[in-house]
C-alpha positions as CSV (number, residue, x, y, z in Angstrom):
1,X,37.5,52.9,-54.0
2,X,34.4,51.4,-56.1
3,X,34.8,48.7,-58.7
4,X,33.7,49.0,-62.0
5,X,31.3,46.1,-64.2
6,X,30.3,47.1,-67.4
7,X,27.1,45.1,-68.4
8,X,27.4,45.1,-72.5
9,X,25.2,43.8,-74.9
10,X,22.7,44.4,-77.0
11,X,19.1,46.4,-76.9
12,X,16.9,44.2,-74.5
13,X,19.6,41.8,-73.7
14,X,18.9,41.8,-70.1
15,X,21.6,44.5,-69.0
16,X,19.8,46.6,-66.2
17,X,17.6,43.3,-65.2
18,X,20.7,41.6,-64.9
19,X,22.8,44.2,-63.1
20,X,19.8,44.9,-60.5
21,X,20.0,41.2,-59.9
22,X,24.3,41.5,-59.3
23,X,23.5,45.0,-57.0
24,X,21.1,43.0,-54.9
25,X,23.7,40.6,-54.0
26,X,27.2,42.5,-54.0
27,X,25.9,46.2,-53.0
28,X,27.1,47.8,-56.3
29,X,25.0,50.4,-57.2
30,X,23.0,50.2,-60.7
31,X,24.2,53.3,-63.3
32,X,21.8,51.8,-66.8
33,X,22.3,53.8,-69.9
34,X,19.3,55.1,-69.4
35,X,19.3,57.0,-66.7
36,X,21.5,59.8,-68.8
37,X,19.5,59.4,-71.5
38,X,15.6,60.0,-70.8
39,X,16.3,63.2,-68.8
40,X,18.1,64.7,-71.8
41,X,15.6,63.4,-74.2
42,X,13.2,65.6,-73.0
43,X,15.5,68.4,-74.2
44,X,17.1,67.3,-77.3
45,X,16.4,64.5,-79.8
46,X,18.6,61.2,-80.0
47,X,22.0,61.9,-81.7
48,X,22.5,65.3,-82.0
49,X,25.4,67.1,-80.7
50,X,24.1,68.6,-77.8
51,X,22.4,65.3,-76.7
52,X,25.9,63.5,-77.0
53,X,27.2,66.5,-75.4
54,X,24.8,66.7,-71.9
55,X,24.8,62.2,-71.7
56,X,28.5,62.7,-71.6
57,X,29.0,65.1,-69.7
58,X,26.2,63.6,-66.8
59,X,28.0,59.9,-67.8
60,X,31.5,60.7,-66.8
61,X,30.5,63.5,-64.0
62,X,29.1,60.4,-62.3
63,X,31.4,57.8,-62.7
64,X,34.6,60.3,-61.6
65,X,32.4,60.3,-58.5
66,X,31.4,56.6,-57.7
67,X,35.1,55.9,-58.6
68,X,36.5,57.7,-55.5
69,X,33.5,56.7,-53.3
70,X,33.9,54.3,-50.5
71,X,31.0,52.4,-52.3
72,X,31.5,48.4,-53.3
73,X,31.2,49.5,-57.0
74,X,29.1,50.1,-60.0
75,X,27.3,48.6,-62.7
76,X,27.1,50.5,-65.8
77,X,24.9,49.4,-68.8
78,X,25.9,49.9,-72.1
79,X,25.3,49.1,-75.7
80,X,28.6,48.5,-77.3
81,X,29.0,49.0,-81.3
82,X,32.3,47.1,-81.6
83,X,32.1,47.8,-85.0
84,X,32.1,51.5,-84.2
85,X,35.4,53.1,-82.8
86,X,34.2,55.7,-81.2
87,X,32.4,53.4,-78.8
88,X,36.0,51.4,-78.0
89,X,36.7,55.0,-77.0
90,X,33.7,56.0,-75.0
91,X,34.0,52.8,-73.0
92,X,37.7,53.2,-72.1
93,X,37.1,57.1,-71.2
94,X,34.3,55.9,-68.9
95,X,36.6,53.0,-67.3
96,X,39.4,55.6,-67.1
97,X,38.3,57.4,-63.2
98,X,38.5,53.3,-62.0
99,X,41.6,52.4,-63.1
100,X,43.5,55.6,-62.3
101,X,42.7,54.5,-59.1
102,X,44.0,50.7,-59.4
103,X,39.7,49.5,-59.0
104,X,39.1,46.5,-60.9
105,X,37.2,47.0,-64.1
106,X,35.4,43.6,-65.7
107,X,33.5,43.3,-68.6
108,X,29.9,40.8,-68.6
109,X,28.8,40.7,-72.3
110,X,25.3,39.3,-72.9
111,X,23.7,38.0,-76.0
112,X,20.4,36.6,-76.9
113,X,18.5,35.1,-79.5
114,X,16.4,38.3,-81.3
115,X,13.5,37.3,-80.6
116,X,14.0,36.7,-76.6
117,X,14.8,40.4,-77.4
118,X,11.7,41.5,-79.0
119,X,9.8,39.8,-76.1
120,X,12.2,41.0,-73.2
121,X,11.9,45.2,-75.0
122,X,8.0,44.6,-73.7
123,X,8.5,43.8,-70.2
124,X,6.8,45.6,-67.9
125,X,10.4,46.8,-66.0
126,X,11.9,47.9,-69.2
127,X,9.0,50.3,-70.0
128,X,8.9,51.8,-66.2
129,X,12.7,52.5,-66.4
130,X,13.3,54.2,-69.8
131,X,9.9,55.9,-71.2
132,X,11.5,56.2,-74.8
133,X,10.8,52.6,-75.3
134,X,7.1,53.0,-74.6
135,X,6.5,53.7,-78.2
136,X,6.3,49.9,-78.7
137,X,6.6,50.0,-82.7
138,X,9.5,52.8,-82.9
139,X,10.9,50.7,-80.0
140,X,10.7,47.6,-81.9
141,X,12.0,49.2,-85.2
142,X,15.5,50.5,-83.6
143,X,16.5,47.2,-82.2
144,X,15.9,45.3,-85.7
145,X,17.9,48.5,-87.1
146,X,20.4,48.4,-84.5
147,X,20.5,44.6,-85.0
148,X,21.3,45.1,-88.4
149,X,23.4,48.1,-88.3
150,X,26.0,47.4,-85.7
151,X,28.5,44.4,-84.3
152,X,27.2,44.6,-80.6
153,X,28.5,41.0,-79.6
154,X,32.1,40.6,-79.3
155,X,34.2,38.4,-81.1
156,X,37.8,38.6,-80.8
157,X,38.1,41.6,-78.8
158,X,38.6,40.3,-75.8
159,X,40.1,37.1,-76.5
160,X,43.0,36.2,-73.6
161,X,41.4,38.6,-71.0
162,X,39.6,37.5,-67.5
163,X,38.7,40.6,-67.1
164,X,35.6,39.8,-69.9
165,X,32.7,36.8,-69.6
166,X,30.3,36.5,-72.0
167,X,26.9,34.6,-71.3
168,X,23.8,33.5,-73.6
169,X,21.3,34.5,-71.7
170,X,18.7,34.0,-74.0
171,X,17.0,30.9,-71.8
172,X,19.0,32.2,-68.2
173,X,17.0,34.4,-65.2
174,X,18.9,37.3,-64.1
175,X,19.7,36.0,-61.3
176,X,21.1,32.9,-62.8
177,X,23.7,35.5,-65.1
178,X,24.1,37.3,-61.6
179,X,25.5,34.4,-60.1
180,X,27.7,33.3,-62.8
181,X,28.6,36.8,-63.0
182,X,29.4,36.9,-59.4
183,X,31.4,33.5,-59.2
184,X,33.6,34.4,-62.6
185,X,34.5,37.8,-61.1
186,X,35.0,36.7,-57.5
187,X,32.8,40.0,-56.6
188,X,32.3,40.4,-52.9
189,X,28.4,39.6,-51.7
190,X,26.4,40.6,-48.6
């Protein structure tokens, strides 16, 4: 039976960085956003109802799965729009496969200064993983609108819970957030 860490935050936060650097050292396997998302672009533009349809459908197909694997667990990326319900939804549907089967689920929330953003949405790792952000300007232009469209930090929603940790990771290495991550959550290592 996997775990489940959701890595929230967001665009450019850190999130897959981040959860790479917690995979290296616990095993978890790495499930960012993206990985639903690029193959389906190719098909279908951003937000239209047979892109939600095929990310959802590939989204929960996998996580049913890696929740009744004998792997450690997973790290799944996501950008949360506390501010929009139907992502409070999305995230509990995906958390759903795990706790029907008693896994832990935890939350790590990220935040950053925008413009650590800005520079991070250029890195070199970003652009290999997710070839929508390649168009640098477009790129650049949904985060800013995103930024100042959306909630997508937290604020009292998970007050009381230790199932949550929120880190400013806007002067922090991945690896640095990984091992915070690690210690808060008592997650098994290598």
């Amino acid at each position: 039976m996997a775990d489940l860490l959701f890595i929230i935050g967001p665009p450019a936060v850190g999130k897959m960085t981040v959860g790479q650097a917690v995979a290296a050292r616990t095993g978890y396997r790495v499930f960012h956003n993206h990985l639903t998302i690029e193959p389906v672009l190719r098909f279908f533009d951003f937000g239209t109802p047979a892109f939600h349809r095929l990310v959802e459908s590939f989204r929960t197909g996998v996580l049913e799965e890696v929740a009744a694997s004998d792997l450690p667990g997973l790290v799944f990326t996501y950008v949360w729009a506390f501010d929009h319900p139907g992502d409070a939804q999305a995230v509990a549907g995906y958390a759903e496969p795990f706790l029907r089967r008693n896994a832990r689920v935890r939350y790590l929330e990220l935040k950053a200064a925008q413009a650590a953003r800005l520079d991070r949405n250029l890195g070199p790792d970003r652009l290999a993983e997710k070839p929508s952000k390649r168009d640098l300007d477009r790129s650049r232009e949904l985060l800013l609108r995103a930024d100042a469209d959306y909630k997508l930090n937290s604020t009292t929603e998970f007050d009381g819970r230790d199932d949550h940790l929120r880190i400013d990771n806007t002067t922090l290495s991945p690896q640095a957030v990984a091992d915070l991550a690690i210690r808060h959550f008592r997650l098994p290592t290598l």
